[in-house]
N, C-alpha and C positions, 0 to 999 in steps of 0.2 A: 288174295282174297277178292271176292266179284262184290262192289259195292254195290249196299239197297237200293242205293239211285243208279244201278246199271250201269255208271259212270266208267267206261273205255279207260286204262293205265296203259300207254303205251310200253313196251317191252321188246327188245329183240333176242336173239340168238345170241348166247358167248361164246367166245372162241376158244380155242384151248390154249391153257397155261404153256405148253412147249412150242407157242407159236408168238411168242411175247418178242418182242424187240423194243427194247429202250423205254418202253412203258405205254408202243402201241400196238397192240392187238392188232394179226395179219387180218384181211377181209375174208382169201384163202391161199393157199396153199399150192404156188405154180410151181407145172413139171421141170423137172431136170435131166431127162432120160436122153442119153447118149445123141446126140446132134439133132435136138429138138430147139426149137425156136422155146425165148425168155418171154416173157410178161412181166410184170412191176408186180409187187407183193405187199409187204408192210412198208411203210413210214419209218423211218430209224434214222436217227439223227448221232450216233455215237458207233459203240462195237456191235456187231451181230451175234451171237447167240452159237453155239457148237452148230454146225448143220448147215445155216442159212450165210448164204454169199451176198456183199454188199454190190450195190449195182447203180442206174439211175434212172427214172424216168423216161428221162429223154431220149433215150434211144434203148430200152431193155431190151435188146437181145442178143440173142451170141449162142452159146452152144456148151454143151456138157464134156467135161474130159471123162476117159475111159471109170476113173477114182470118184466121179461125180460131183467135181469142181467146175462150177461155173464161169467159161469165159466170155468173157462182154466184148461184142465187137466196133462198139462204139467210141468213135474219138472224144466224143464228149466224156467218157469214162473211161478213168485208171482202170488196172489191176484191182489197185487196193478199195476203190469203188470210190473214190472223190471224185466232185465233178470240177471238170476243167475244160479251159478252151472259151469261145462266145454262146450266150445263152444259159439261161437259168433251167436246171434241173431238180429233181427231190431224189436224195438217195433214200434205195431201200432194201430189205432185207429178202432174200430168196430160197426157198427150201429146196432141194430135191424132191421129185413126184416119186414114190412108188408103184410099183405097178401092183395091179390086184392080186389079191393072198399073198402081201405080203407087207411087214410094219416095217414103220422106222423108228429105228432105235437110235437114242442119244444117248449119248454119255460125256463124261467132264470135256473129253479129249477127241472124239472121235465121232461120225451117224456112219448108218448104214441100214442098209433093206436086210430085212429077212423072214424066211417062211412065217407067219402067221396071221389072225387077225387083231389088231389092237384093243379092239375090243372088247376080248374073252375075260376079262376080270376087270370092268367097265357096267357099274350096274345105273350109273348117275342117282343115283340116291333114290328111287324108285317116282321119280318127278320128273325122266322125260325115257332118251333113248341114244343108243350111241352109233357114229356112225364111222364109217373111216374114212379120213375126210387126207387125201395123199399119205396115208399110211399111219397119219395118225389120227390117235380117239378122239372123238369131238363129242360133246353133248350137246346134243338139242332137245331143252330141257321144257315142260308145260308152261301155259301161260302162270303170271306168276309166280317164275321162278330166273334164276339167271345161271350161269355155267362157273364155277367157283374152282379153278382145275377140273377136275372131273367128279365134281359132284353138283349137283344142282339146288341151290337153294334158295328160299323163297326170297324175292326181291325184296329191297331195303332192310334185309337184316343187315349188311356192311356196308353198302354200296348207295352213294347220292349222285344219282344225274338230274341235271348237272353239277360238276363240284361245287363245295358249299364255298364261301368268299371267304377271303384273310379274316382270321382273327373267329372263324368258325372249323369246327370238327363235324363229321361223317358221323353219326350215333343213331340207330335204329332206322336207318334210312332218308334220316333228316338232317338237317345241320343244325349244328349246338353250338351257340357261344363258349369256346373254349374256359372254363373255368366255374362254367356258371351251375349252381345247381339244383335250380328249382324252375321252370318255364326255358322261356328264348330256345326254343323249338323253332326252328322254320320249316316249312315244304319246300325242299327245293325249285326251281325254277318259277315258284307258284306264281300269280300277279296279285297277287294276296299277300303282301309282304306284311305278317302278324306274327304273336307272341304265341305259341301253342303251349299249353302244361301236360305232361306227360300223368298217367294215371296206371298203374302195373295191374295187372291184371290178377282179380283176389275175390272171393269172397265181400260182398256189401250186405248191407242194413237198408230196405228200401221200405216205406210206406211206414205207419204207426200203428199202434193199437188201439183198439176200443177203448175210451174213456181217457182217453190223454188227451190235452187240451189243444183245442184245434185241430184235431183229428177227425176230419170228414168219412164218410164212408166212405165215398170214393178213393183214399189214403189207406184204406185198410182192406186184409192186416199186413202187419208188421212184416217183411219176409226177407229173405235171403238170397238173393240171386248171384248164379259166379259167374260174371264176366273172363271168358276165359283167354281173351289177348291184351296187350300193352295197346292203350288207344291214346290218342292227342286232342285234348280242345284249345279251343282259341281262347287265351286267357283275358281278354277283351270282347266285350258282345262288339256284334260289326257296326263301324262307327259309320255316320254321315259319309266322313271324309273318303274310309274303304267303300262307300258304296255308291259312291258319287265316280270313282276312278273305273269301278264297274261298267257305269250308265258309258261315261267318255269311252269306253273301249267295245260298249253296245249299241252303238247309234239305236237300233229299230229296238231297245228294251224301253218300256216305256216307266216315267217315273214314276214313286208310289204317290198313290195316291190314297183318301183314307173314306172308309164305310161314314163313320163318323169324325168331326171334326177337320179342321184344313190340313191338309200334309202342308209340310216349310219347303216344300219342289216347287222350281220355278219350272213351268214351262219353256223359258223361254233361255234359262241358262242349265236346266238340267241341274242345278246343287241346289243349295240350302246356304242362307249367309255364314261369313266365316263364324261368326261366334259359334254358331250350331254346327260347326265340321265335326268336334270330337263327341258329338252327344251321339246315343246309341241310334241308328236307324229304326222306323218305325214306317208304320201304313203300309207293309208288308206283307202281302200273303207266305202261304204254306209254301205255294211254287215256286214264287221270286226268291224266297230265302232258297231252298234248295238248287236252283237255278245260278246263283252267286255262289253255293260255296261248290257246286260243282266248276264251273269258270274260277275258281281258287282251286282246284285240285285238290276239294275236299268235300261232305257232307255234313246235312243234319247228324246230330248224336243221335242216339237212339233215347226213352224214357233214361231205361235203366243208365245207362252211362253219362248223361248230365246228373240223375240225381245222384251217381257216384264222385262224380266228381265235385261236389257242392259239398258233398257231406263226408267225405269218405270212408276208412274202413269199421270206424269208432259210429259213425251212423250221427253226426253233427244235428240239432236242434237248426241253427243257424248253420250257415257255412264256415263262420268265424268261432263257434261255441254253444254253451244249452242255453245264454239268456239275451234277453234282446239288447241291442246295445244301439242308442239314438245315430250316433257318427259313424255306422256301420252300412246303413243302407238308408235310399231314397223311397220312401213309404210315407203315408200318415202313421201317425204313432197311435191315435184311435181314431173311430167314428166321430164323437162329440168335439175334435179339438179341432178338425180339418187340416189344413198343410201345416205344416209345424216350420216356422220359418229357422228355425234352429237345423234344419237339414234341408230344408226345399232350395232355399236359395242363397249359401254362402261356398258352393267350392270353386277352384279358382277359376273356371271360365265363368262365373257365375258374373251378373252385374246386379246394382243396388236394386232392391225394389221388392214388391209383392206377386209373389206370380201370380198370373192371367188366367182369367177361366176362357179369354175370347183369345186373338191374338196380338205376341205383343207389341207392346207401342215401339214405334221405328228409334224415339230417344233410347241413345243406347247406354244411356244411366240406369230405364229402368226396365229396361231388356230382362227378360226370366224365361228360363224353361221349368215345364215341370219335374222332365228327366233331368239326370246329371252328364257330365262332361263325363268319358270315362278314362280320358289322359287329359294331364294338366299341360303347359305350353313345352312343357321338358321332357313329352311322352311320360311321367311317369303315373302313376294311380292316383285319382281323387280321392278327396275324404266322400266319405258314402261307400268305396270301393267293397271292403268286409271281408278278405281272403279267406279263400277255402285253404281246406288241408291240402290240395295239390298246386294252392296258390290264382287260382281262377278267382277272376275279381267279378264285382255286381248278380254275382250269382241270386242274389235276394233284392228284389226292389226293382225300382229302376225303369226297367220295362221286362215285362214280362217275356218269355223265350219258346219260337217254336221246336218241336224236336220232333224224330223222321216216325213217331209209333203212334199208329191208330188209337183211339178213345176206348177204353174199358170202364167198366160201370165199378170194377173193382181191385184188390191186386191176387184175389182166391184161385189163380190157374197157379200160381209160386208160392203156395201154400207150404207145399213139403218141399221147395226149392227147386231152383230150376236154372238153365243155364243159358245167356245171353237172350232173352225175354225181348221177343219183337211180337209189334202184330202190324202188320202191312197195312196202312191207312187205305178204309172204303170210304169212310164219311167224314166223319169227324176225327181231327187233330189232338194231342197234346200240348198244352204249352206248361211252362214251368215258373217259378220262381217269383208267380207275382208279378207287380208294376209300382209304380209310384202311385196310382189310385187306389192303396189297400193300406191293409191294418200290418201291424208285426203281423198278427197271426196267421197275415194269409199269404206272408213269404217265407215263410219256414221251408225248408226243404225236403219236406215232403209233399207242399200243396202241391196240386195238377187241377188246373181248368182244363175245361174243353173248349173248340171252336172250331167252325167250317173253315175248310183249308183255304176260303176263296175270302175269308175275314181279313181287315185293313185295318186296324185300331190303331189311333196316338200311342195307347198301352203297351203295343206288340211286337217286339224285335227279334234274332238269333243270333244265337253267335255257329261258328262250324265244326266239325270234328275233324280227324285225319285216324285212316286206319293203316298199317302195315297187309 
């Protein structure tokens, strides 16, 4: 799949499954034809495979017997293909070349050449094309796809480069915490090392109806959009601490800075004090967030796919249920009360005090954000957190989230239903979920504000998506 953000997946060519030795993949396929010079082939550290002769590096060459047995003329190599003697070699595995029209055949006991093309019943899943690559079929399969034996399928359906680490599983092309079953998705390799939640691809409930409370027009109406693949959000919006390791691996990105109010970036260190490492990054444009989760090997959500995953397939009031719940999220609870110190300032990175409307004082008794922490010192979820049905935390409050679709005046183009609902941002952005400067009713999950993509608010963070 070709990301919104254009974002490059690197990809190569697979090799073919009868070219396997010991579990690595030949690069290709050196000749073997009757007193022709050896080249080095595969990597094999154990037995070779029917067909392929072991050999060594260090000196591969030698010559083909009439039977198409390989003999190595090197001292540094046996018969049997161990290296022996002074000097380090790497054994490896060696096929026979056929010569053209004509395949090699393997079997349990025996290869051999014979008239055909290998080819001919070789369709690679109609996702690339075959070639014969020394007599055997090879696919070479379209971008976004890889060579599976002989058939080509779309990459990270099985497959994680690089492997995922002990005590993780290969699933949907990510690595899974073996046992777990709700989040602890990773991107492999990413430098983004976060919690993703997995979201299957279904039928949603997006936007409300006229006359339900807190229903803006903009929110309306009610509709059904179907998402039609399995996508991954980050079940954490991006913290300080992930976006400060950002800044450290981008020298010339420059820190956020905010439209209104002081960003907590120091010029001069590039972070935010530790107390504020795990609070949700903020002073953010539309580009810097895209910009980060593309350098994580991932993107914005789309509309549709945050507010699916906030509310899921039941179409959730809240993310957590249909009625507001104070210890659920970081909001005012109304207009007339203002901060409600009963959620503004007790979860555990919190310290004593009343939060700041200026910034706060350096005593760090009375240290307050207005955001929350959104992992406590043990990595796990703060109170305020509010799980969704896929388990995605601070979806509601907190700060508010950009996501990658242009500003609509309404939701009337998904009227009668529609299927994975983008509009390419010209002007103005979407954001989601509210912020800690609102009411309940205006982090429900269906609210959407607008903002210019080039906006820095204290209010405004993202978290990222990951697609297959």
């Amino acid at each position: 799949m070709v990301s919104r953000s254009s974002m490059t997946r690197s990809w190569t060519f697979a090799l073919p499954v009868l070219a396997l030795c010991c579990g690595y993949a030949a690069a290709f396929l050196y000749g073997c034809s009757s007193d022709a010079a050896i080249k080095a082939g595969t990597s094999c550290v154990e037995e070779c495979p029917v067909g392929a002769q072991k050999t060594s590096t260090k000196a591969a060459n030698g010559s083909c017997s009439a039977d198409g047995q390989f003999i190595p003329t090197s001292k540094e190599v046996e018969v049997a293909g161990s290296c022996v003697g002074e000097g380090e070699c790497e054994v490896v595995c060696l096929y026979p070349k056929c010569a053209d029209g004509m395949a090699l055949v393997i079997t349990a006991d025996s290869f051999s050449c014979k008239p055909g093309d290998p080819c001919d019943n070789v369709d690679c899943s109609g996702a690339g094309y075959c070639r014969n690559n020394n007599g055997q079929a090879q696919c070479v399969c379209d971008e976004g796809y890889v060579d599976d034996g002989l058939a080509c399928i779309p990459r990270g359906a099985d497959v994680c480069e690089p492997e995922c680490p002990q005590g993780q599983q290969c699933e949907g092309g990510l690595c899974h915490t073996t046992g777990a079953t709700i989040c602890q998705w990773f991107v492999p390799g990413s430098k983004d090392v976060s919690e993703l939640c997995k979201v299957t691809a279904n039928t949603f409930k997006i936007g409300c109806d006229d006359g339900t409370e807190d229903c803006s027009k903009a929110s309306q109406p009610k509709v059904r959009p179907t998402i039609t693949a399995d996508f991954f959000v980050d079940r954490f919006e991006v913290t300080n601490r992930r976006y400060a390791a950002y800044l450290d691996a981008n020298k010339g990105v420059p820190i956020p800075t905010c439209n209104e109010g002081t960003s907590p970036y120091s010029d001069a260190t590039r972070t935010v004090a530790e107390w504020l490492m795990d609070h949700p990054v903020s002073c953010v444009t539309a580009e810097q967030a895209e910009a980060f989760c593309a350098w994580a090997g991932k993107e914005l959500p789309t509309e549709a796919q945050w507010e699916a995953a906030a509310r899921g397939t039941t179409g959730e009031v809240y993310p957590w249920g249909p009625d507001f719940k104070p210890d659920n999220a970081q909001c005012w609870h109304d207009w007339s009360s203002g901060f409600d110190p009963a959620t503004m300032c007790t979860n555990d990175k919190y310290h004593g005090g009343a939060c700041q409307d200026a910034d706060a004082p350096t005593d760090s008794s009375t240290q307050c954000s207005k955001t929350a922490p959104v992992i406590d010192t043990d990595g796990k979820a703060t109170r305020g957190a509010g799980a969704s049905p896929y388990g995605c935390l601070h979806m509601a409050g907190n700060v508010a989230e950009w996501v990658s679709t242009g500003w609509t005046e309404n939701h009337a183009a998904c009227d009668m239903g529609c299927e994975d609902p983008y509009l390419v941002p010209t002007n103005l952005r979407v954001t989601k979920g509210g912020s800690y400067d609102e009411p309940a009713g205006s982090i429900k999950t269906w609210y959407r504000a607008k903002a210019l993509p080039t906006t820095s608010l204290p209010t405004i963070g993202f978290r990222c998506s990951y697609e297959l």
